[in-house]
N, C-alpha and C positions, 0 to 999 in steps of 0.2 A: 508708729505714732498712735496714739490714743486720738480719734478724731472727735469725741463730745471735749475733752481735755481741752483743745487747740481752736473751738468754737466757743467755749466759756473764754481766751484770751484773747481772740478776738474782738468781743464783745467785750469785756475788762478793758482792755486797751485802745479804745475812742472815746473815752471820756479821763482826763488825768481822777479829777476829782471822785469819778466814779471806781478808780480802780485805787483808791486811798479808801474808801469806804469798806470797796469788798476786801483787799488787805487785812483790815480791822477783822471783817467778819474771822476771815479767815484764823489770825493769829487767836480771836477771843474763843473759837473752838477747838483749838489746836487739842488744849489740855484738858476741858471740859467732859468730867465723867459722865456720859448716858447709861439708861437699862441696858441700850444693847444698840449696834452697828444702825439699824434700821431709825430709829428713833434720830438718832445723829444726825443720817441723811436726811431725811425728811424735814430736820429742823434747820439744816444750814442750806438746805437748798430753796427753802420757803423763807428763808433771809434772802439770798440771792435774788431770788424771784424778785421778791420788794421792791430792793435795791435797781434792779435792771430792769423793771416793768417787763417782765415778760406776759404775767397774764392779767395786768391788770384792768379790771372791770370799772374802775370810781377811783377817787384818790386814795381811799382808804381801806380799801376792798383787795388780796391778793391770793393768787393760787400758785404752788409749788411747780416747780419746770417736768414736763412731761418727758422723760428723756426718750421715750420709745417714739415722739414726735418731733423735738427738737435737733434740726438737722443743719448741713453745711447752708440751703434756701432758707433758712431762719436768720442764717446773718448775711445772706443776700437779701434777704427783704430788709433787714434794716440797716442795712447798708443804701437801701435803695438802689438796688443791683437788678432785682427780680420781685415779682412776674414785669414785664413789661408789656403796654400795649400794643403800641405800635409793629404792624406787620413785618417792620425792619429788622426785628427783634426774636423772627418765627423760630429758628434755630437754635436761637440764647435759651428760651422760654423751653424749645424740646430738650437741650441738654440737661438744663438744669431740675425740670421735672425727671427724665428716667434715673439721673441720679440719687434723687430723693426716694424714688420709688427703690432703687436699688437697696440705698440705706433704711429704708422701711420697713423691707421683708428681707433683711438680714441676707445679700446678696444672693439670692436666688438665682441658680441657674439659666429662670425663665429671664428675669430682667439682666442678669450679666447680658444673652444673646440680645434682648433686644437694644442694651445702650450700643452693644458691639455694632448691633447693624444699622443702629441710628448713622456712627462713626464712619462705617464702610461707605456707607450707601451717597452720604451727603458732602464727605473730605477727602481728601487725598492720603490718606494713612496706606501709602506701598511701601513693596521694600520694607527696609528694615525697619519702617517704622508700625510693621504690621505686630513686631513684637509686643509695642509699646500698647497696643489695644487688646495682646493677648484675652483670654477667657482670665486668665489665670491673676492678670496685671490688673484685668478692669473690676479686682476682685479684692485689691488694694484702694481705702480711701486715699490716703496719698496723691496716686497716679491721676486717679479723679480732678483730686482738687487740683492737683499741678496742669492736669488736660483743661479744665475750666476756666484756669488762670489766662492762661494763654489765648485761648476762646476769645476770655477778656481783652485782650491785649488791642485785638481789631476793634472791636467797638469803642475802647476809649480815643485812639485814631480815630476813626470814622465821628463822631460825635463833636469833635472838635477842627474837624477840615484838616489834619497831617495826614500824609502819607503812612503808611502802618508800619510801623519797627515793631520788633519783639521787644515790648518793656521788660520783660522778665529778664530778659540775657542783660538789655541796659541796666537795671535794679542786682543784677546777681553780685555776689563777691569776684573781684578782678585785681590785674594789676596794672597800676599807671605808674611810669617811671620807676619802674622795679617793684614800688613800695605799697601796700594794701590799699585797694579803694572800697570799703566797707559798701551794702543796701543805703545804708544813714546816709553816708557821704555822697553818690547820687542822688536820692530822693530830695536832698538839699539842694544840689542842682538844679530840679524839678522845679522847686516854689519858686527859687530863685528867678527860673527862664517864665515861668507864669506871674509872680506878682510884677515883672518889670513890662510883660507886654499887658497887664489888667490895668497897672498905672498908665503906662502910657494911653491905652484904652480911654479910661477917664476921662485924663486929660487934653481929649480929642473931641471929648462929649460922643462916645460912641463912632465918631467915624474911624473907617480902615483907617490900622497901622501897619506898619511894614512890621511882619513877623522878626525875629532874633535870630543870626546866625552861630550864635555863639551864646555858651553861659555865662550870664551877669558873673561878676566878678562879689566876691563875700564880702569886701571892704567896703562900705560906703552904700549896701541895699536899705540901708532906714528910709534912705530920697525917695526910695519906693512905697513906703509903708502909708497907712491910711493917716492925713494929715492933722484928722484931729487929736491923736494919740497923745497919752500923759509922756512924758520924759521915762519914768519908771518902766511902764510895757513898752518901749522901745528900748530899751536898758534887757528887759525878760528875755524882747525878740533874738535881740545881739549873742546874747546866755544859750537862748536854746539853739538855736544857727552852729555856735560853735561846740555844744558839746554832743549836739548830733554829729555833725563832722568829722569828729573826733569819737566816735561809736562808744560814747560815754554814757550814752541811753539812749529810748526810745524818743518816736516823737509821736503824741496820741494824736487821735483823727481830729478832737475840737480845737488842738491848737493849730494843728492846718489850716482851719475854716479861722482862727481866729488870724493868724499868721496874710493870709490873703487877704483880709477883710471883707469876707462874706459873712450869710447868717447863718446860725450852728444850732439845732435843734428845734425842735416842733411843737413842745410844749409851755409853751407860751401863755397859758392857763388849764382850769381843769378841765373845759368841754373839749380844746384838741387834745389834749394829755388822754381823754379817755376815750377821746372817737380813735386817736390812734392806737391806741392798749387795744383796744374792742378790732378794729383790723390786724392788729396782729396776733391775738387771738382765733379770729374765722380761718386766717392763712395757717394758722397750726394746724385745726381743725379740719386743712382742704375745703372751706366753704365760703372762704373770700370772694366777692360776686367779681368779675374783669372790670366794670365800671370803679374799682377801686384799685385795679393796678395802676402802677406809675406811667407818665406819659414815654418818659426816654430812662434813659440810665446817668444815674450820678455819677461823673467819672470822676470827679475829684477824691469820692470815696471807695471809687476801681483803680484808682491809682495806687492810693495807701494801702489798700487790701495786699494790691501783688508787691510793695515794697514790706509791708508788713508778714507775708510769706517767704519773702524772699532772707530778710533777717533771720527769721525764724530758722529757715533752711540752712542756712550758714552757720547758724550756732550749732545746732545738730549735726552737720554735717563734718563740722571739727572735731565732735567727740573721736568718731569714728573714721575718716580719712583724711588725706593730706587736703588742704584749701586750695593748693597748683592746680590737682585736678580738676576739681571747681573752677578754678578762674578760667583754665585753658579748653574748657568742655562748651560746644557751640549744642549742645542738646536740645534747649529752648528754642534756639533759630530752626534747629531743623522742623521740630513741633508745631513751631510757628508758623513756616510755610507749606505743613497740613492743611490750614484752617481757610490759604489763599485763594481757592478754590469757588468760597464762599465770599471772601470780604477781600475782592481784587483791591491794590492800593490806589484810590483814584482823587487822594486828598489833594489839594493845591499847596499847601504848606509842607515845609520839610522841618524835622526836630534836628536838631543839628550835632552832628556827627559826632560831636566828640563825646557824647551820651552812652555810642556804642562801644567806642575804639577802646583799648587796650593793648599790653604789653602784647607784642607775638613772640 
């Protein structure tokens, strides 16, 4: 896989709106004759930039994307994934730097050993999972992001009071009842088990409610939805619900945040629109001071991340082999219980089972 490629849709794909824009870009230079290759680039990736604030200083103000800087930690920071402060976090913060450093100098011998013996030294990576950190394997971005994924996996349990599942194996393609159960058709289950215990939440005025043993049912989750809502975006929500479900397409990260009824983005005018451009700027730069890292980690946008990896993988993955092997492949779990070491399961809350279960 091409990993600047798969970090451009990343970032495309948490915003709808934003990724109707870069579309545009993209088709209006499809045909467009330059002097020469160089030229082209420069010009459609200094539209990009624009478009995606990556370097912007003022509203009006932009600089072209540095690709020799722009890494996998460029959309964990704006994911609000990484740096994080909190000491909790000491591990997340080691991975995900020698990563970046790996991808920096162009996977260096020096940084392949030292992410390897980050991995040794601090996880349970035996046995045959020693392959999986091979010199050779941590030499693959791939492996990286799928080892980081899973990383993930414990913190967004932990952050939330559940016991730690492997999301990843819950998000991967499976079979229920013989028949396909798509990333889509899961991660639907996800909002579903979160906006019914958020509603309920509310409607308690913040006091405890009894967790969910079971996924809300798809018929009838409007009762959940935020009450002031038009008739029409309850009509949208019903639309995307089911053609997610139905792996008719994606679902982007703002209409999650819009879907739950939370708030969805930081720019709220020009002075945060530019203090935040300007911090993610110094983090490209490696000059972000820690008094500007995040307090915790956004799981909400650690969730979609690994469901949006996880799609991704499945597409790909069909080119090229059967989907059986996929569904009936515990990979992730075993990976997952590398990490255990570090992030024992000591939540109060259980996600409920049938997230995991599958055809055997």
């Amino acid at each position: 896989m091409n990993p600047l490629e798969f970090y451009c849709l990343i970032l495309k794909n948490m915003d709808k709106n934003l990724a109707k824009k870069l579309g545009k870009i993209e088709k209006k230079y499809t045909n467009v004759p330059f002097e020469n290759d160089e030229i082209a680039k420069v010009k459609i990736k200094s539209k990009f930039a624009s478009e995606m604030g990556f370097f912007v200083l003022n509203s009006a103000t932009s600089l072209a994307v540095d690709e020799e800087n722009y890494n996998f930690a460029y959309c964990l920071k704006i994911l609000e994934l990484y740096p994080i402060k909190n000491n909790d976090f000491f591990y997340w913060n080691e991975h995900i730097k020698l990563f970046s450093e790996l991808e920096k100098n162009n996977f260096l011998d020096e940084d392949v050993c030292k992410l390897h013996d980050f991995l040794v030294n601090n996880f349970s990576f035996n046995g045959d999972l020693k392959n999986i950190i091979s010199h050779e394997m941590l030499r693959n971005s791939g492996v990286n992001i799928l080892l980081i994924l899973i990383h993930l996996d414990h913190l967004i349990s932990k952050k939330w009071g559940f016991q730690s599942i492997s999301l990843n194996q819950a998000l991967k393609f499976k079979f229920k009842n013989k028949r396909p159960y798509f990333p889509s058709k899961t991660f639907t289950d996800f909002l579903l088990f979160i906006l019914k215990i958020n509603a309920k939440f509310e409607a308690t005025k913040g006091h405890k409610v009894e967790i969910l043993k079971t996924i809300p049912p798809t018929n009838g989750f409007e009762q959940w939805l935020d009450p002031s809502l038009e008739d029409e975006q309850i009509k949208e929500f019903i639309q995307l619900i089911k053609k997610v479900r139905e792996n008719r397409r994606l679902c982007y990260l703002n209409e999650v945040y819009k879907f739950l009824g939370l708030p969805y983005g930081e720019f709220k005018n020009d002075e945060i629109y530019e203090q935040v451009s300007e911090e993610n700027y110094l983090f490209l730069k490696n000059e972000l001071p820690e008094d500007k890292w995040f307090e915790s980690i956004n799981a909400i946008a650690g969730l979609w991340l690994i469901y949006f990896w996880q799609d991704f993988y499945y597409k790909h993955f069909q080119k090229t082999a059967s989907v059986s092997t996929l569904a009936t492949s515990e990979d992730f779990i075993v990976i997952w219980e590398a990490f255990l070491k570090k992030y024992p399961s000591e939540g109060q809350y259980l996600w409920p089972s049938e997230l995991i279960l599958q055809d055997k």
